[in-house]
C-alpha positions in Angstrom: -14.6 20.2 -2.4 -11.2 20.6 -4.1 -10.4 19.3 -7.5 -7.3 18.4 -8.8 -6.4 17.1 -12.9 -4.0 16.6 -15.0 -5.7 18.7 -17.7 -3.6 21.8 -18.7 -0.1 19.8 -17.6 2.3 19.3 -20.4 2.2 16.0 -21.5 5.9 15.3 -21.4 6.8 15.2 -17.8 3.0 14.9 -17.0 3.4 12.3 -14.6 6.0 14.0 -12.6 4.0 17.0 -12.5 1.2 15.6 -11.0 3.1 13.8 -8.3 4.2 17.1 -7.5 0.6 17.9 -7.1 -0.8 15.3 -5.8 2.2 15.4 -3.3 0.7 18.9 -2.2 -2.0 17.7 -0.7 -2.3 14.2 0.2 1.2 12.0 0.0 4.8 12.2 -1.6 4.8 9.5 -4.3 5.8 8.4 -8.4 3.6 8.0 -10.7 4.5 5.5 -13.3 1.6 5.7 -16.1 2.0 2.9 -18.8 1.2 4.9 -21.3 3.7 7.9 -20.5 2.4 10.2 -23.3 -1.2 9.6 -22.5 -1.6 9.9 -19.0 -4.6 11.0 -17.2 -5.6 11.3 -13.4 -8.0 13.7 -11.4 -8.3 14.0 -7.5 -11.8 14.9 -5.5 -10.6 16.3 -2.1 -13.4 16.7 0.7 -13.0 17.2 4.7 -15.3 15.8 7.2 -14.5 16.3 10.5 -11.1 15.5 11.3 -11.2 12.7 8.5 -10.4 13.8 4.6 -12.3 12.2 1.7 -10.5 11.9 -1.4 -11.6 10.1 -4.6 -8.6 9.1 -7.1 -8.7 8.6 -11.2 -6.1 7.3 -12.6 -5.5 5.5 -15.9 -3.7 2.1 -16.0 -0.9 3.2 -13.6 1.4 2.6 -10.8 2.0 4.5 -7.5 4.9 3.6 -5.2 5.5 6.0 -1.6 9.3 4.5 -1.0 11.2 5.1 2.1 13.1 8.5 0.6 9.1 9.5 0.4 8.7 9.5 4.4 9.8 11.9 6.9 10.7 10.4 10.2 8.5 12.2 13.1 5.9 13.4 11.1 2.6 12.9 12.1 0.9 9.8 11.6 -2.2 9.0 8.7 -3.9 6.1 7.7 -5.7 5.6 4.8 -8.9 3.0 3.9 -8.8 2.7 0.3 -12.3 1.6 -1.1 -11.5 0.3 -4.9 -14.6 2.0 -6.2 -14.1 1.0 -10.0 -11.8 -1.2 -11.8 -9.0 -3.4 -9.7 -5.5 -2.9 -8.7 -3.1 -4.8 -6.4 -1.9 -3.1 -3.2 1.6 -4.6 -1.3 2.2 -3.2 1.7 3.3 -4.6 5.2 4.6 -7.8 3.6 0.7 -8.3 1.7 0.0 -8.3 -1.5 -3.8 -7.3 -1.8 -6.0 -8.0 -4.7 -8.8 -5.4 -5.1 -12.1 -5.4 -7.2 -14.7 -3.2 -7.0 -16.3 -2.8 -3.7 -12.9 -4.1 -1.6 -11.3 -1.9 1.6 -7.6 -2.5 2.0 -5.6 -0.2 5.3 -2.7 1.7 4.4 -0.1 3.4 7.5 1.1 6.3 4.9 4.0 6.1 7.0 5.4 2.5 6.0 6.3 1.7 1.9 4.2 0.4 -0.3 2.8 0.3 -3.4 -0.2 0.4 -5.9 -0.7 -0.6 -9.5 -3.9 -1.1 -11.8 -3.7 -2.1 -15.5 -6.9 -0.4 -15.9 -8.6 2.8 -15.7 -9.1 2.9 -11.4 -11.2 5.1 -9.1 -10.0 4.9 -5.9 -11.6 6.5 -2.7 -9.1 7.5 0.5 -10.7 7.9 3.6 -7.7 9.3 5.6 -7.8 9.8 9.4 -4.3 10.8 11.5 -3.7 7.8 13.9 -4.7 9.6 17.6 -8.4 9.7 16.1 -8.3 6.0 14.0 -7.0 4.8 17.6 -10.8 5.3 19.4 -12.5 3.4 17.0 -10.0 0.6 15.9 -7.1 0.3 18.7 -4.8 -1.7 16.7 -5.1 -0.9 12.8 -1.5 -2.1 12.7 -2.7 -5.8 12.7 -5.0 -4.9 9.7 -2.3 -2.9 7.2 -2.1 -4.6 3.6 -5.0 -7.2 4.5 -8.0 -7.1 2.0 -11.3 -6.4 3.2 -13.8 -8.4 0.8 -16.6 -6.1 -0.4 -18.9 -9.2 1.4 -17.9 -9.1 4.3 -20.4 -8.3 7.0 -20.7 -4.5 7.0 -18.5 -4.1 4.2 -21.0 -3.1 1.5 -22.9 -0.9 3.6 -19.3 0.7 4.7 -18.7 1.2 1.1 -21.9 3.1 0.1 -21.1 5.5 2.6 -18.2 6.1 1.4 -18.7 6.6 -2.2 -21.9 8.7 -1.4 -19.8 11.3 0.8 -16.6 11.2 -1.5 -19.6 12.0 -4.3 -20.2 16.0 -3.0 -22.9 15.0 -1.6 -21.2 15.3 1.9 -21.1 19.0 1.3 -24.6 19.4 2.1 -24.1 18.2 5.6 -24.2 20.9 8.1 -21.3 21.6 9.5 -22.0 21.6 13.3 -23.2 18.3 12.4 -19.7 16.9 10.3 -17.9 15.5 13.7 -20.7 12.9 14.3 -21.1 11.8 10.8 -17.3 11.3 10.8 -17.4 9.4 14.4 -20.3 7.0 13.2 -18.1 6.2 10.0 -15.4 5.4 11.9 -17.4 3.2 14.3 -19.0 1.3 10.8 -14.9 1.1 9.8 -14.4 -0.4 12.8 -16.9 -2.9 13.3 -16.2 -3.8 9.3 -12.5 -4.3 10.1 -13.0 -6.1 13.3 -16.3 -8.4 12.5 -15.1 -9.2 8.9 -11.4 -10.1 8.6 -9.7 -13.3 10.1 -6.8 -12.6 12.5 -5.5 -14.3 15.3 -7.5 -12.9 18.4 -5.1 -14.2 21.0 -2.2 -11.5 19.7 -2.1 -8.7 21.8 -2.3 -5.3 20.2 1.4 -4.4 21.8 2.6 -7.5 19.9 0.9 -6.3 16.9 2.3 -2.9 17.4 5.9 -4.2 17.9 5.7 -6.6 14.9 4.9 -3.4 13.0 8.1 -1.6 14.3 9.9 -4.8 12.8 8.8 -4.7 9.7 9.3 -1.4 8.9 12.5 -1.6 10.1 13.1 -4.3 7.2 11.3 -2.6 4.7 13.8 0.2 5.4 17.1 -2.1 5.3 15.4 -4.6 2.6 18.5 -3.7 0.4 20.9 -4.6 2.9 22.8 -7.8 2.3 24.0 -8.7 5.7 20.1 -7.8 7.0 19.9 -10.8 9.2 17.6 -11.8 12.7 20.5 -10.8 14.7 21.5 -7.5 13.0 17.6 -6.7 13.6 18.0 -7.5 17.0 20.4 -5.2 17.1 18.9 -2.5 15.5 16.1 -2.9 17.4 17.6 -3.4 21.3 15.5 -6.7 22.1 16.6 -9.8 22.5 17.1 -12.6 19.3 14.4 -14.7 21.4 11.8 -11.8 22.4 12.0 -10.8 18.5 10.8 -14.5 17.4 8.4 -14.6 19.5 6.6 -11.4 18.5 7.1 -11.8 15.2 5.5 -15.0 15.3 2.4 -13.0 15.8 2.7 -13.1 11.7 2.8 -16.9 11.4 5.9 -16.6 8.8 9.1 -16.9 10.4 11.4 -13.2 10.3 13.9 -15.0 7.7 11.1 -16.3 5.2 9.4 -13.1 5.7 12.6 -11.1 4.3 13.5 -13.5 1.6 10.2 -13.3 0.4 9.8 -9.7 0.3 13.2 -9.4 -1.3 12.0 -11.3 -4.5 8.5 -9.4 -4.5 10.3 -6.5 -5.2 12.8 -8.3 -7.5 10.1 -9.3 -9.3 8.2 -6.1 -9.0 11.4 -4.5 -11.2 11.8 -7.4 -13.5 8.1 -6.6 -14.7 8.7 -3.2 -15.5 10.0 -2.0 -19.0 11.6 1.3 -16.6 13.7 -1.8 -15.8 14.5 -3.6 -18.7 18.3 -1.8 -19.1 18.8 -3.6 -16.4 20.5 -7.0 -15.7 18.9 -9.6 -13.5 21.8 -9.9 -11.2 21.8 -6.2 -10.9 18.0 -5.8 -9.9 18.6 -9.0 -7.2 22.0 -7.7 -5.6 20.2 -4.0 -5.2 17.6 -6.0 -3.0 20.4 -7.6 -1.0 21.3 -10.9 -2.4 24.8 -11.4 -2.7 24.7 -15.1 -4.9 23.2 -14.7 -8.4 22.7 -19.1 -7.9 20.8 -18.2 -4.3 18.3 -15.8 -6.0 17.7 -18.0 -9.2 17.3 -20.7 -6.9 14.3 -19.1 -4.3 12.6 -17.2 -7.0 12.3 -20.5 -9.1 10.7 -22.0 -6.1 8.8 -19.0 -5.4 7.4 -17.9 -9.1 7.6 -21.6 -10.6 9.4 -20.1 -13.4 13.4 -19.2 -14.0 13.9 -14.9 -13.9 14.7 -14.9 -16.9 11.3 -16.4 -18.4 9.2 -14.6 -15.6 10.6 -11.3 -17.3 10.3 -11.9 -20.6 6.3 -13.4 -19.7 5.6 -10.5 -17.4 6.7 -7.9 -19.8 5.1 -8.8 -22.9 1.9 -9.0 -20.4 2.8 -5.2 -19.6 3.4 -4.5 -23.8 -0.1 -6.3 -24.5 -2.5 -4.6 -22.3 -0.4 -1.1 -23.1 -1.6 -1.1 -26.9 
């Protein structure tokens, strides 16, 4: 097993360095500690079989894999994250899961999103390239960003697994032997996944599949101001009409679903002292709105608070749990 810290790294710049590092073997991302000059993290990296086992320590923290992180083409990964200690809340895929201990969430390494804790964390990865996650779950799209509650049928027993190969203990498996124990974690992910979330079973996974390629295509033109239905449509080369009806899949409609992920991420910013040289008109027209009246407006009705109070309540949150 391979171990990774951020013991020995100068602790200027420390959080940069270990994204590099951490980048080296498992995913390009930024590390954002909140307490920059006393930043901590260590990484636990085990194979089994074709699926890699990796168990992530971090101090209160946040990790963001953006667009510029992901290189169009490359091969496919999907992560399970088991929140072994702490909390955190994951966004990806238009969700925004809350995690306590014991809680799975499904991440597609190659769509945005992002991962913050305002508490030490332990995180375990179980990471498996998408051709081998396919025989066991056919359609993880339809499960990205969704929290899987630690008592959910198969969940706990799913989880102990986990933590007890993550542990080192998995190195004492023989090796001829690694392949099964990976295939019969896979099928427990499976039937943990399947069995214990709620989703609607008359989708078909292709709909699923192609209201994946949607969203990702937002998630990569969020910014854009004239990102519309039709200019999706376009992008996409599918009729306005085929493109509602798959993306109904969701039950939000496609222009709810980009206004709202527009003010997450608004939000997101408007929370974070990296931020606070910022205006609030200049962190909403970089997510594509173009009426300063528009945004106050929907993130009023969204947050129940003006931007201006929501920043000044979210970041003396961020200054309180900091000391």
């Amino acid at each position: 097993m391979e171990f990774l810290t951020t013991e020995g790294l100068p602790k200027i710049g420390r959080a940069s360095a270990w994204g590099e590092l951490y980048a080296s073997r498992m995913s390009q991302c930024v590390f954002t500690p909140r307490v920059q000059d006393n930043f901590e993290a260590q990484l636990h990296i085990g194979q089994l079989g074709p699926v890699k086992l990796a168990r992530l320590t971090l101090d209160d923290c946040s990790v963001e894999r953006t667009q510029k992180h992901i290189t169009r083409n490359a091969p496919r990964l999907y992560n399970f994250l088991l929140q072994a200690r702490g909390s955190s809340v994951f966004r990806h895929c238009g969700h925004e899961a809350h995690l306590e201990e014991g809680d799975f969430v499904l991440c597609d390494t190659g769509l945005p999103h992002h991962f913050s804790t305002a508490e030490q964390s332990e995180t375990v990865m179980v990471r498996v390239p998408d051709d081998t996650l396919r025989i066991y779950l056919p359609t993880p799209d339809k499960f990205c960003g969704q929290r899987l509650g630690r008592t959910s049928g198969l969940t706990g027993t799913v989880a102990a697994m986990v933590r007890e190969l993550s542990s080192g203990t998995g190195g004492t498996i023989d090796h001829n032997s690694e392949d099964r124990v990976a295939r019969y974690l896979l099928e427990l992910m499976s039937l943990a996944y399947t069995t214990g979330t709620e989703l609607d079973g008359e989708a078909s996974a292709i709909a699923w599949r192609r209201r994946k390629d949607v969203i990702q295509y937002i998630e990569e033109n969020l910014r854009d101001p004239d990102l519309t239905p039709a200019k999706i449509s376009e992008g996409l080369g599918v009729s306005s009409r085929y493109l509602r009806t798959v993306f109904a899949s969701g039950n939000e409609k496609m222009g709810a679903f980009i206004l709202r992920r527009r003010l997450e991420e608004c939000a997101r910013q408007m929370g974070n002292p990296a931020w606070k040289a910022h205006t609030l008109t200049e962190i909403a027209f970089s997510w594509g709105f173009n009426s300063a009246a528009h945004f106050t407006r929907t993130f009023h009705e969204k947050y129940s608070m003006a931007p201006r109070e929501y920043r000044r309540v979210s970041l003396a949150q961020y200054e309180q749990q900091a000391r």
